[in-house]
Each structure stands twice: as structure tokens, then as C-alpha cells.
N, C-alpha and C positions, 0 to 999 in steps of 0.2 A: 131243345128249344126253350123249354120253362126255366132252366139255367140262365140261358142270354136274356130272356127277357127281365128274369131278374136282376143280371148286372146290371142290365139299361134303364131300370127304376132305380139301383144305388146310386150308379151313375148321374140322373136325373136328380136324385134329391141332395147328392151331393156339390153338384152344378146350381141349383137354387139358392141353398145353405151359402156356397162361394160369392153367390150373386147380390147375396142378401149380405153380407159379413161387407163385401165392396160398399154397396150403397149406402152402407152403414157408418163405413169411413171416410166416405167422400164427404157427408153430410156432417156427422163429427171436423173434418177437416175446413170445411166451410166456414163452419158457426167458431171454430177456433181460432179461424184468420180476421175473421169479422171482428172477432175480441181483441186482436193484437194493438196494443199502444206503444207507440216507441217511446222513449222518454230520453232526456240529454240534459246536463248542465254546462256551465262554465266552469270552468277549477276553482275560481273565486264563489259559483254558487248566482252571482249576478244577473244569470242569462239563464231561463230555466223554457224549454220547449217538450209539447207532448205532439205526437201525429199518428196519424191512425195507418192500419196495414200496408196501404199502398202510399205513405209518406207525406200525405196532405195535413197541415199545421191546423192542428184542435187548438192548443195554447200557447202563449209563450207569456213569459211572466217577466218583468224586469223587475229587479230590486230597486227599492227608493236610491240605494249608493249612486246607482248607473246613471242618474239624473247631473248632466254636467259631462261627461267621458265626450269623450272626443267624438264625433260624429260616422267617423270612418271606422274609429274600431270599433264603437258598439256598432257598426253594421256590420262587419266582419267577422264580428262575435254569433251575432243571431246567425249568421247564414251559415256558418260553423257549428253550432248548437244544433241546429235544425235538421242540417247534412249528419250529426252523429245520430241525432233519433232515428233518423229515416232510417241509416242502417243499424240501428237498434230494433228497426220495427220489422227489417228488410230477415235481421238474424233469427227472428222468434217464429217468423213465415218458413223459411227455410227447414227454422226444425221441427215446422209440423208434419213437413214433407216426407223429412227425412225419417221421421218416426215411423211415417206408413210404408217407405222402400223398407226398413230396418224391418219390418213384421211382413213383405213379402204381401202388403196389401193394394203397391204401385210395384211397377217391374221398373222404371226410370223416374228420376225427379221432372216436373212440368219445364219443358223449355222456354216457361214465361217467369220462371223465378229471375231476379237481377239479384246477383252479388252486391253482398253490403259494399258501400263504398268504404274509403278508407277512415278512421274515424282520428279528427286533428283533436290535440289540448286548446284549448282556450279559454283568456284571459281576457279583461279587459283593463285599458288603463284610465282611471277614475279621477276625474275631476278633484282638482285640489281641495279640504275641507275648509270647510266657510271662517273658521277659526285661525287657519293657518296664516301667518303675514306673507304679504304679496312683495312680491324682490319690483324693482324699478321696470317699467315698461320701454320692451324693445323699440328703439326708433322709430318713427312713422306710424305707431299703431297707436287706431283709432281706440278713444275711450268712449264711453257711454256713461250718463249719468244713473247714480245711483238708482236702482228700481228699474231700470231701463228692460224691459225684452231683449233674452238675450240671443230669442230667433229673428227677431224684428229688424227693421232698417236703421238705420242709424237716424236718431231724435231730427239732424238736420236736415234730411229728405222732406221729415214731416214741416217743418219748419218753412224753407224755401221751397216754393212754386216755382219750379223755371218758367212754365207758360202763366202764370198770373206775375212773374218777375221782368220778363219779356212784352207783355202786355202794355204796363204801368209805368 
């Protein structure tokens, strides 16, 4: 009898030790996802994004070059950039995971883990340099005077009123 009960005190302290070494990792594994930043660039460097564990955009940084690029692929760009941190951020959660199945501190990875997505190259294509000479303007396109906004309307909206032109 003083036998069993002493297994059942080993037992016992060695089920607290296991329970204590778990909680131990859980909470290590917490504060280590909580740190995770994913990070991404463009291959030109142009387009630079940080996001945090679960893939929410902390920063994205554009180079001064990027000012001018075509509208559509610097959007392209970013949501490219963005999509590779995420599974940069998505890679480094995973191997926290993995670290604690590999030491036999989780018996399964969490089935809330998402696979990195896939991660694209991206480039962007950059606005001609202000230096460079301008070839002859294709047919039918509209110019703007020098200085002009080049998100803005064109000078002759601001100009002509059709309802004060309409009026008068």
C-alpha cells in the first residue's frame, strides 16, 4: 500500500511538472506570435510592407522612384508586397507551432494555422525620369499645361462652367 501511494505522489508531481512545462509553452508560444512581423519587398526594393502575425499592414513604405508608375501596377505591386508578408508572417507562426509538436509539447499543430499563401516577384514599372525626352504624343491625347495636377481634371473643366455657360 505505502508502495502505490508512493507511485501516485510520483505520478502526481510528475503530472504537475508536465502541466507546468505546457503552460509554459503555451505562454512562450503566445508572446512569440504576438512578436511575429512579416516583412516583404519588391524586387526593385520600391514597395516595401511590414504586418503583424495575423497579416494586418503595420507599414508600407513607397520609394520616392514609385511617384509617377502607373496606377494599376503600383496597385498590384502593394497588394503583391503585402500578400508576401502576410505569408512571411503566416511562415514564422507556423514555426512556432512546429517547434512545440517537434519537442512533444502539442500532440497536433492548431487547426487555426492558414498556409502561407503563395509568394509572387514583383516589380513595378516606373514612371519615365523627368530628364528623359518625350517621343511625340499619341493621337487624341489630352495635354495639360506645364505644372498642371497630374491626379487632377483637366485645366478645361475648371475653366468652362457648363451650368454658368448654359445660364449666360
Amino acid at each position: 500500500m505505502a508502495e502505490s501511494a508512493e507511485r501516485l505522489r510520483a505520478r502526481t508531481a510528475e503530472l504537475r511538472t508536465d502541466s507546468a512545462r505546457r503552460r509554459q509553452a503555451r505562454d512562450w508560444a503566445r508572446e512569440a506570435v504576438a512578436a511575429v512581423r512579416g516583412t516583404a519587398a519588391s524586387q526593385d526594393g520600391g514597395v516595401r510592407a511590414t504586418v503583424d502575425h495575423a497579416g494586418m499592414l503595420l507599414r508600407l513604405e513607397l520609394a520616392p522612384e514609385m511617384r509617377g508608375s502607373a496606377r494599376d501596377d503600383l496597385a498590384r505591386a502593394i497588394t503583391a508586397v503585402i500578400r508576401n508578408a502576410a505569408a512571411d508572417a503566416r511562415t514564422q507562426v507556423r514555426e512556432v507551432y512546429v517547434s512545440l509538436l517537434n519537442e512533444n509539447v502539442i500532440g497536433e499543430l492548431p487547426s487555426s494555422l492558414l498556409p502561407p499563401p503563395p509568394i509572387e516577384q514583383v516589380s513595378v514599372r516606373r514612371a519615365p525620369r523627368a530628364n528623359a525626352t518625350p517621343g511625340p504624343e499619341p493621337e487624341g491625347t489630352a495635354t495639360r499645361e506645364p505644372g498642371a495636377d497630374p491626379e487632377g481634371p483637366p485645366e478645361s473643366w475648371l475653366v468652362r462652367n457648363p451650368l454658368r455657360d448654359r445660364r449666360g
